[in-house]
C-alpha positions in Angstrom: -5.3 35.7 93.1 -5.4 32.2 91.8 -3.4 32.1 88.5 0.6 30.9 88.8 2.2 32.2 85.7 2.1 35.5 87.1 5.2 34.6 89.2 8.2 35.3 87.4 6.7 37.4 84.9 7.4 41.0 85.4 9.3 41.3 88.2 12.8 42.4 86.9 14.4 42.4 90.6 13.0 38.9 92.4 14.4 40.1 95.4 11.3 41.7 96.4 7.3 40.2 95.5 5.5 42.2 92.6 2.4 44.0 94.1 0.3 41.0 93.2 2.0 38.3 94.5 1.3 37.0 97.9 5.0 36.8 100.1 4.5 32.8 100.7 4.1 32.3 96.6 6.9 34.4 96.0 9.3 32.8 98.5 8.1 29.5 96.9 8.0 29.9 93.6 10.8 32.7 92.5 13.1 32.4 95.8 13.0 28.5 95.1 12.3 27.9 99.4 11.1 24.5 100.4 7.2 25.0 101.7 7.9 24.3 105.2 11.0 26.7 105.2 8.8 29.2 104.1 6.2 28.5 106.7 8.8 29.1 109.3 10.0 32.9 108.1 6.4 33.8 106.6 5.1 35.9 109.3 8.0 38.1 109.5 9.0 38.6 106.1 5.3 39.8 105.7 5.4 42.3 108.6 8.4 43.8 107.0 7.4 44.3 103.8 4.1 45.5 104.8 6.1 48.2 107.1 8.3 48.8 103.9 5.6 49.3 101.7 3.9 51.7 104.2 6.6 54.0 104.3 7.5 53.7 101.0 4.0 55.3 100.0 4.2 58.0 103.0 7.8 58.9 101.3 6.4 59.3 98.0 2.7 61.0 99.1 5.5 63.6 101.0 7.8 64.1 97.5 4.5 64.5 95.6 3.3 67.0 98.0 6.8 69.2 98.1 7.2 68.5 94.3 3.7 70.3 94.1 4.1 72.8 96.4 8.0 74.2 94.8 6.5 73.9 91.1 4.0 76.3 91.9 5.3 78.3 93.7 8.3 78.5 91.4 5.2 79.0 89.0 3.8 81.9 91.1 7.7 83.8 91.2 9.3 83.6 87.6 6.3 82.1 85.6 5.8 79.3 83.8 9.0 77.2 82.4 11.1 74.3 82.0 12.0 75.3 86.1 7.9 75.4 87.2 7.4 71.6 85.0 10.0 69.4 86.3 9.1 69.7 90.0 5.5 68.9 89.1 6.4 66.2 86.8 8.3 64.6 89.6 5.5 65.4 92.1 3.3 63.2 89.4 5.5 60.5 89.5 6.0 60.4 93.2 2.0 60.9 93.5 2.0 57.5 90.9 4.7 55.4 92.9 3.0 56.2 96.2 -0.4 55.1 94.7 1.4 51.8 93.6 3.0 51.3 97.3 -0.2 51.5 98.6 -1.7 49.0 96.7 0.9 46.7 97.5 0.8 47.6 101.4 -3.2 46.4 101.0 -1.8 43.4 100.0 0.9 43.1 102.6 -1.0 44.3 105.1 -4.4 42.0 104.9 -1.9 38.9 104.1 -0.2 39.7 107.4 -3.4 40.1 108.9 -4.5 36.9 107.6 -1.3 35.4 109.2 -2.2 37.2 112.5 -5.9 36.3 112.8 -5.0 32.3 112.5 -1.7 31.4 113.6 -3.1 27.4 113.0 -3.1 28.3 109.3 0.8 28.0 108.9 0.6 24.5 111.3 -1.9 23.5 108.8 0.2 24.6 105.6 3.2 22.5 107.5 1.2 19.7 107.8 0.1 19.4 104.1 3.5 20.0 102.9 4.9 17.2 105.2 1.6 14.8 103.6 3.3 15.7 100.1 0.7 18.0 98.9 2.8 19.7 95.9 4.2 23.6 96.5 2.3 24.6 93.3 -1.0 23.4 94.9 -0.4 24.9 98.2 0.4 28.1 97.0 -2.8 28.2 94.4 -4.6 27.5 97.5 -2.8 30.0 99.3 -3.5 32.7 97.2 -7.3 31.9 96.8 -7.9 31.9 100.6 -5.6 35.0 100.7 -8.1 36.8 97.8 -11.0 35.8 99.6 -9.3 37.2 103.0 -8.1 40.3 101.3 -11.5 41.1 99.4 -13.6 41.1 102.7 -10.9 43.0 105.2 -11.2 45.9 102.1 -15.3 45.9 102.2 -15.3 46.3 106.0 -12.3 48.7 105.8 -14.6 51.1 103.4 -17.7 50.4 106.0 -15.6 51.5 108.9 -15.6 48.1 110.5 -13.4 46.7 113.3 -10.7 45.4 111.3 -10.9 42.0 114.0 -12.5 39.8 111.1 -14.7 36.7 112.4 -13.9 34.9 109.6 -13.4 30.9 109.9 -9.8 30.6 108.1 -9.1 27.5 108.3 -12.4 25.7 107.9 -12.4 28.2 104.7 -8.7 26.6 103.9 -9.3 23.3 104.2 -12.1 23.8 101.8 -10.4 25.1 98.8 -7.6 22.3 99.4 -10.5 19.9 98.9 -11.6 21.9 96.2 -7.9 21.9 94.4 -7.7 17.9 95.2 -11.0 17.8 93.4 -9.9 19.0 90.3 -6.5 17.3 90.7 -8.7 13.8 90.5 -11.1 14.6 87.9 -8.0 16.0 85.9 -6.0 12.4 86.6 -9.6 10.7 86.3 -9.5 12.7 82.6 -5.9 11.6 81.8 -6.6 8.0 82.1 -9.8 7.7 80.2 -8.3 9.6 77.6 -4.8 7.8 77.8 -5.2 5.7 74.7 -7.4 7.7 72.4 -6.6 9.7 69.3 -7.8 11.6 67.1 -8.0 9.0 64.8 -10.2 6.7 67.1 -12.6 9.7 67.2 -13.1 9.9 63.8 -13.5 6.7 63.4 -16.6 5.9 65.9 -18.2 8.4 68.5 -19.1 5.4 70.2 -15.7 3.8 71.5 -15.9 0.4 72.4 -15.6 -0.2 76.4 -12.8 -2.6 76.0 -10.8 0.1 74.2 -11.0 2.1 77.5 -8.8 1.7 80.0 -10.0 0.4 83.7 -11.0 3.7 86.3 -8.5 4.8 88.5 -9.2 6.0 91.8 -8.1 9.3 92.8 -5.3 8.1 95.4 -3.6 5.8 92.9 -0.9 5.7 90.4 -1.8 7.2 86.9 0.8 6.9 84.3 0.7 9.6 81.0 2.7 10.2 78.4 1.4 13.7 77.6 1.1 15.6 80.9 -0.7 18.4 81.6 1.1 22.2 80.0 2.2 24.2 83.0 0.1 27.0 81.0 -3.1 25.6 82.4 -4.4 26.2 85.6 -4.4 22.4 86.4 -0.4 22.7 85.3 -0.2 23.8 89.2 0.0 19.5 90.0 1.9 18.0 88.6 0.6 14.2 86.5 3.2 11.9 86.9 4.6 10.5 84.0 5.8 7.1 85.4 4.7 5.7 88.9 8.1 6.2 90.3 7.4 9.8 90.3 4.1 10.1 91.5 3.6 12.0 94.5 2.5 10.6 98.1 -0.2 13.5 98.2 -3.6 11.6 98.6 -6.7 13.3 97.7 -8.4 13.6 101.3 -12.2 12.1 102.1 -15.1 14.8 102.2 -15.6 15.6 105.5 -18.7 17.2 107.3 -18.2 20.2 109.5 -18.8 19.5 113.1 -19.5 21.7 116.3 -16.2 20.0 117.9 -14.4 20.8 114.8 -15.2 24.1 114.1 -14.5 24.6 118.0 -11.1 22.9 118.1 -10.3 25.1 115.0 -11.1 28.3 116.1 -9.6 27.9 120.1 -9.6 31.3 120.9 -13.4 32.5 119.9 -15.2 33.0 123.1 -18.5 31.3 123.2 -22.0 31.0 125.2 -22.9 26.9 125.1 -26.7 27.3 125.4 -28.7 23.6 125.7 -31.6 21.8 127.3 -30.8 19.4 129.9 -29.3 16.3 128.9 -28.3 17.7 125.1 -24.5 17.4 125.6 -23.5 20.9 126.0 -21.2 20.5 128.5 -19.9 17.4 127.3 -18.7 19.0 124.3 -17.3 21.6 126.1 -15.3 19.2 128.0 -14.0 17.5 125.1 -13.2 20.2 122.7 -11.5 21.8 125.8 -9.4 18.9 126.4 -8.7 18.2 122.8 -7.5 22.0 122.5 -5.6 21.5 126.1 -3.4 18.4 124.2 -2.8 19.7 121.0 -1.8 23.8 121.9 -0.9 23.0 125.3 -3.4 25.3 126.6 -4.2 25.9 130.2 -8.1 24.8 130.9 -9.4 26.9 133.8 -13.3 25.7 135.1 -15.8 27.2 137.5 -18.7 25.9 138.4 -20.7 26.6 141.9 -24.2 24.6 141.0 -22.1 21.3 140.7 -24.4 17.9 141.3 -23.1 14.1 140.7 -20.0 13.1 139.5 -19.0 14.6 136.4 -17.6 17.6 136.9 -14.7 14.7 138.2 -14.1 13.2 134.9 -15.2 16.3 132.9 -12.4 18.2 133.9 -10.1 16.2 134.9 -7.9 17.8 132.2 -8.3 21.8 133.5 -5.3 23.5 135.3 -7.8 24.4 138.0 -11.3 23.2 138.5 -14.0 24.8 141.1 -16.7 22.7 141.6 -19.6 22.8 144.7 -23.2 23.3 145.5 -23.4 27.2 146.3 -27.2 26.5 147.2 -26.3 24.1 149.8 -24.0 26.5 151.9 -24.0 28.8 154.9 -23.2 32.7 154.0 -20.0 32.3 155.3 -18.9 29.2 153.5 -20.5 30.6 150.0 -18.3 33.8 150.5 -15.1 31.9 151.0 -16.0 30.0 147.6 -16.8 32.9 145.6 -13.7 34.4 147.0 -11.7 31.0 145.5 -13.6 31.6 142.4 -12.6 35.4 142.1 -8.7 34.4 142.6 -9.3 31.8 139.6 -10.8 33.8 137.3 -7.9 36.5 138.3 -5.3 33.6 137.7 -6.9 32.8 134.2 -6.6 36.1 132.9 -2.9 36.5 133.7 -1.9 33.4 131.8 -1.5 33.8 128.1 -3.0 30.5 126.2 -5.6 29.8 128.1 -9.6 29.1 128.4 -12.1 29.6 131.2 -15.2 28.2 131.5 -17.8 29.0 133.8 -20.6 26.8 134.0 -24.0 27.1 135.2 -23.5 31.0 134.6 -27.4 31.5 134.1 -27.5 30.6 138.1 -24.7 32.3 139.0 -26.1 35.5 137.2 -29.7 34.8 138.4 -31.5 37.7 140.4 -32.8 35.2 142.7 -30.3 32.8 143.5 -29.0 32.2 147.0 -25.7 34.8 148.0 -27.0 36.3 144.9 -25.3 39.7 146.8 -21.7 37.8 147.3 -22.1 36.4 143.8 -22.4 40.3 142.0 -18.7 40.8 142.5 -17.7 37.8 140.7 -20.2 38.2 137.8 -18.9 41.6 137.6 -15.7 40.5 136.7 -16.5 38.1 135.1 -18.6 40.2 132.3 -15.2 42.6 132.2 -13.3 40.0 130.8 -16.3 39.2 128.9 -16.3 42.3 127.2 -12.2 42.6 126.4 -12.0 38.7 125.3 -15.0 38.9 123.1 -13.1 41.8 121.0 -9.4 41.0 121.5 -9.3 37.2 122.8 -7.6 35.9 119.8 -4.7 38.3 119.7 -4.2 37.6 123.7 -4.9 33.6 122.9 -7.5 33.6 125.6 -11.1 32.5 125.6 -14.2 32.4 128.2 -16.9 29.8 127.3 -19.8 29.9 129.4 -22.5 27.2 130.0 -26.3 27.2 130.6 -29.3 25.4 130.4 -31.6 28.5 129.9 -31.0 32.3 129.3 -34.3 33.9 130.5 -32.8 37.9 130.4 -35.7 39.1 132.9 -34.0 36.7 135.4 -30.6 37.8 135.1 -28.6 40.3 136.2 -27.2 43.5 134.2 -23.7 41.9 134.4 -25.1 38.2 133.1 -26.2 39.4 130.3 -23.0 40.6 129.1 -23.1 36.3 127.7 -25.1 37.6 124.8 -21.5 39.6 123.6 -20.6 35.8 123.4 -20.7 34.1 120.1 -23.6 31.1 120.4 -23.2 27.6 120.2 -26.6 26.2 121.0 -26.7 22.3 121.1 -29.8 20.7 120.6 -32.1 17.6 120.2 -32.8 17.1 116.3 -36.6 18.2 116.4 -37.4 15.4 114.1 -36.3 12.7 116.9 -36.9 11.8 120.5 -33.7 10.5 122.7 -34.2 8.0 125.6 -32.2 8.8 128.5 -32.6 6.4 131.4 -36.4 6.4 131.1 -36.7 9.8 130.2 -37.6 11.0 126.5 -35.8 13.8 125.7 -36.6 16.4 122.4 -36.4 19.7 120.6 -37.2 22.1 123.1 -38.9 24.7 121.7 -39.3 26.9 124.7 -35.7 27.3 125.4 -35.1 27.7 121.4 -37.7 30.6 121.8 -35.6 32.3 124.8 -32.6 31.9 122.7 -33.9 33.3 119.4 -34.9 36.4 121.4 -31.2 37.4 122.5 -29.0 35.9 119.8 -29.1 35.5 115.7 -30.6 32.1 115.2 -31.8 30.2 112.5 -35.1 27.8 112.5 -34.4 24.4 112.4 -36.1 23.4 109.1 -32.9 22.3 107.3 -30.8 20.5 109.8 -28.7 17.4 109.7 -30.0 14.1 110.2 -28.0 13.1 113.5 -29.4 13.0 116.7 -27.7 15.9 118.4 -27.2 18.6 116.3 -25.5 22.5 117.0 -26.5 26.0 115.9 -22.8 27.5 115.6 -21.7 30.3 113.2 -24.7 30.7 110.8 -24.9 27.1 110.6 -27.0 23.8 112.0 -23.9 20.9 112.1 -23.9 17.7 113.7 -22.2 17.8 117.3 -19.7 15.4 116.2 -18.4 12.1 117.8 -17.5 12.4 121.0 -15.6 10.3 123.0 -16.1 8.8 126.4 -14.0 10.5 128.7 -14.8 8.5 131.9 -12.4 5.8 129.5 -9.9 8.4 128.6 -9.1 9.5 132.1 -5.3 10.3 132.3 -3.2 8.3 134.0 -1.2 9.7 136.9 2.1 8.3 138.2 2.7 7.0 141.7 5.4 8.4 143.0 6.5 6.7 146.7 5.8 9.0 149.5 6.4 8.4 153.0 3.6 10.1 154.9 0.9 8.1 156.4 -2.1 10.2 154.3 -0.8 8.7 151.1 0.3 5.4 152.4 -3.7 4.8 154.0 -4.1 6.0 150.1 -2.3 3.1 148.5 -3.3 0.4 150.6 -7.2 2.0 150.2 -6.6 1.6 146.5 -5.5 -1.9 146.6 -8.4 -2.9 148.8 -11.2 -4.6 147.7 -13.4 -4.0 150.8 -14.2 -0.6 150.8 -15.3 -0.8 147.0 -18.7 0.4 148.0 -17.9 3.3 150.3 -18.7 6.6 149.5 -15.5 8.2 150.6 -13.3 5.8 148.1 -15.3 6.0 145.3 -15.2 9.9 145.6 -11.8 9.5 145.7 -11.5 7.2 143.3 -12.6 9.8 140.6 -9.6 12.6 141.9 -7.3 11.7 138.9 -5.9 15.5 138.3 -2.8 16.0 139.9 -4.5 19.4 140.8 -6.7 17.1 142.8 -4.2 15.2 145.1 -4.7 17.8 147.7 -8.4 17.0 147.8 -7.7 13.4 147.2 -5.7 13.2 150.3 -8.4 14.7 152.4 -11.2 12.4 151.6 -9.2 9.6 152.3 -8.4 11.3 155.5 -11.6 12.0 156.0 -12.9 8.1 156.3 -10.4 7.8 158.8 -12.7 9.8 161.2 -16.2 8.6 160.0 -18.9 9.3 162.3 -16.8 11.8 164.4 -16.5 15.2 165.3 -13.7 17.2 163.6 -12.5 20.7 163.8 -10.7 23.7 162.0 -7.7 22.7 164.5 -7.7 18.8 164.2 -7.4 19.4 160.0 -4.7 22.2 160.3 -2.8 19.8 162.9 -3.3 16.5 161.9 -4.2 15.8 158.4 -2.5 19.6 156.6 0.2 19.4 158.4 0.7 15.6 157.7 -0.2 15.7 153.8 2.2 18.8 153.3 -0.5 21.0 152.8 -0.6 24.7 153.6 -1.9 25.5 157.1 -4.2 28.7 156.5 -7.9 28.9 155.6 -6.8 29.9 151.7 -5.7 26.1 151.6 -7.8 24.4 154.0 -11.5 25.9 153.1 -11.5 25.1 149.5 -10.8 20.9 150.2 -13.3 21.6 153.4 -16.5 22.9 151.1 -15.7 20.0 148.2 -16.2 17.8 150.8 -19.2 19.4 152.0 -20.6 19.3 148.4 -20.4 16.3 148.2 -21.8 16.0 152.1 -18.6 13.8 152.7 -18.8 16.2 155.7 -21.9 18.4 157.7 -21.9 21.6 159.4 -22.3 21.7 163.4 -23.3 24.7 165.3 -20.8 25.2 167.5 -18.6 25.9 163.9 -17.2 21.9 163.8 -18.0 19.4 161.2 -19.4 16.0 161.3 -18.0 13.6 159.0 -20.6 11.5 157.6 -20.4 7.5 158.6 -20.2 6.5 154.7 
């Protein structure tokens, strides 16, 4: 579906597409719509036609069939005549136009399906048009991502497949536009070479002289012609400038190497198992591919994780809605059960919310047969694999996603409901085997044990072929480099201080501009509460170093820092900022059901 001139053609009415034209060409080329005009009324126009074209073939399939049925029976009652032909002829015809709709409504239907699968594609067709790519191009390229689309929703139509196609649009997209910008340089690269030759000059030495050429062009600049290409031709779709006033803005774009963050951040919606040794970056590229999807879609970030050590879940997820972090291993049975409680309302709260991701991390402990409150844990590992199971299927039409993260996926040690990660597509992120990585004193390197465990439970490739970076990714069917990643203890968003009068966030703001409690444990924890989701907690640490080395109870916290802070006065608020604390053992547990606040 890549040629051009078939716009135009045949249709006698071009009110309405021919069967073989896609509905974007067609609005484009024949309607005479700007690109990003049609962008903006594609999906809908589509669905329509598709729905027309569906009943239009039912209507006729119906005529065929009554057509049939009153010829011969007409047939059966007076014999053969001019009476028993003409209801079959028109039952023919019917049976003929119906065949035709239904062609079309293939086409209609998988282009609308296309549409449906990628929303991005259309923000992506914008985007070009706005860079000055020209309509001709963009519909060409269009068309061939649309034949490609159309070819494989048929083969797994006749197969009895799930019509939910995993098919990478736009990474497939953006290839054919470099493809087509290819062939629009070497066609301007052509042009110029050839500029001043004729036929003459041929004849007269098949050895031109190098001054007689003119000087190389590169493929962004201006090429002047005085014989463009015929709009015949396939490369008539771009246009060659004939003088540089007219030539396009539309720069030929550099060759770029799939990534693991870019093929992430362009398919938002896949749900995905992040498998890595420790140290590989697995969830650091979770964090940032979350937090690049969370600024460019506006999507909601939602993050579990209840085997949390050190810092980094602070700057990590600094960007998530909502971010559970503690040590579950540390805690009493009680105080685990009130976590896992918080952690069964989040995962409740993510699922209600349309555009959004979770991401549970350390799932392999969380799912392990012999971790501590392994019996509170079941509950939320059972819901958990639930939504599993619908998102892996149907995330993309709801525009929700779980990604889960884990250093190991050893199945004997799991339970039932853990396994349900291996629905999950994999991105495995990985050491290149042909290097070792210093990481403060440690040498770290292809783990071939953990590549083992992961071969067994998911489709893997070995790494003979892989890139030459350091960190590389099994995602897809493919080993890509990770990508580059930025440092997101720089990129830490900035919060506004707003002037409150309560004495929590004053002893906040004159803590802040202090100098002398740089060192203290309490500040610097505080210091990396940045979220506005994290004020609450923020608040409470600071209160916190107000009572160093003191007893506090349930009471004293309702009374004198909740009620102060303008923080709800019930266990649902309290508990949550009382066990971050004791994660990070800001705070320890007394027998007689107090805490002791540490001296810092």
């Amino acid at each position: 579906m890549s040629n051009l001139t078939r716009y135009g053609q045949s249709a006698l009415d071009k009110t309405f597409p021919d069967a073989d034209e896609s509905v974007f060409g067609h609005m484009v080329l024949e309607l005479g719509m700007s690109p990003d005009e049609a962008t903006q009324n594609l999906r809908p126009w589509v669905r329509d036609l598709d729905r027309s074209a569906e009943l239009s073939k039912k209507t006729a399939y119906i005529a065929a069939f009554i057509g049939a049925g009153a010829g011969l029976a007409t047939a059966a009652t007076m014999g053969i005549g001019l009476t028993t032909i003409l209801p079959i002829a028109a039952a023919a015809y019917n049976f003929f136009s119906g065949q035709k709709s239904a062609r079309e409504q293939e086409v209609r239907e998988s282009e609308y399906l296309l549409l449906k699968t990628c929303p991005e594609l259309l923000k992506l067709i914008y985007a070009l048009t706005q860079k000055g790519m020209p309509k001709e191009a963009l519909v060409e390229c269009y068309d061939d991502l649309l034949g490609a689309f159309t070819m494989q929703f048929q083969q797994r139509a006749s197969l009895g497949m799930s019509d939910e196609l995993d098919h990478d649009i736009v990474r497939s997209f953006q290839r054919i536009v470099q493809e087509k910008c290819e062939s629009e340089s070497l066609a301007r690269a052509i042009v110029a070479e050839t500029e001043n030759f004729t036929f003459d000059t041929l004849y007269q030495s098949t050895e031109p002289k190098p001054e007689s050429l003119p000087a190389a062009t590169d493929s962004g600049s201006t090429i002047a012609t005085s014989s463009p290409i015929g709009n015949q031709t396939r490369l008539g779709a771009i246009e060659v400038a004939a003088s540089p006033a007219a030539q396009s803005d539309w720069k030929t774009p550099e060759t770029q190497i799939p990534t693991a963050l870019s093929i992430i951040v362009s398919d938002p919606y896949q749900s995905r198992a992040f498998f890595g040794a420790q140290r590989t970056g697995k969830s650091y590229l979770a964090a940032v591919a979350s937090r690049q999807i969370s600024e460019s879609l506006r999507c909601k970030i939602y993050h579990i994780n209840l085997a949390s050590f050190g810092d980094e879940d602070s700057y990590y997820w600094s960007h998530a809605v909502k971010s559970l972090t503690c040590d579950l291993s540390s805690m009493d049975g009680y105080e685990a059960s009130q976590m896992i409680k918080s952690a069964i309302a989040l995962v409740k709260e993510f699922y209600s919310t349309q555009n959004a991701i979770l991401i549970v991390d350390e799932v392999a402990y969380c799912g392990s047969t012999v971790a501590a409150h392994k019996d509170a844990l079941a509950e939320l590992m059972r819901i958990i694999a639930d939504k599993i199971t619908t998102l892996s299927s149907s995330g993309k039409k709801r525009m929700q996603a779980i990604w889960t993260i884990a250093p190991e996926f050893v199945a004997g040690s799991l339970t039932q409901d853990a396994k349900a990660v291996k629905k999950l597509k994999l991105c495995y992120v990985s050491i290149n085997p042909n290097v070792s990585i210093d990481w403060q004193g440690q040498k770290i390197s292809f783990d071939w044990e953990l590549f083992n465990q992961i071969k067994a439970n998911y489709t893997i490739s070995d790494p003979i072929c892989v890139p030459s970076q350091d960190r590389i990714c099994f995602i897809g069917s493919d080993w890509v480099p990770v990508g580059e990643l930025p440092d997101l203890k720089k990129s830490q968003p900035t919060k506004l201080e707003t002037p409150i009068s309560d004495p929590v966030t004053h002893l906040e703001n004159s803590l802040k501009a202090s100098d002398d409690d740089a060192d203290d444990v309490f500040s610097k924890f505080a210091a990396t509460l940045t979220h506005e989701s994290q004020a609450n907690l923020k608040s409470f640490v600071l209160w916190l170093e107000t009572k160093k080395g003191t007893e506090v109870s349930y009471d004293q916290i309702k009374d004198s820092f909740a009620r102060r802070a303008n923080v709800g006065r019930n266990k649902e608020a309290i508990m949550p900022l009382v066990y971050a604390a004791k994660s990070k053992r800001l705070i320890t547990f007394l027998p007689n059901s107090n805490w002791l606040v540490s001296d810092g």
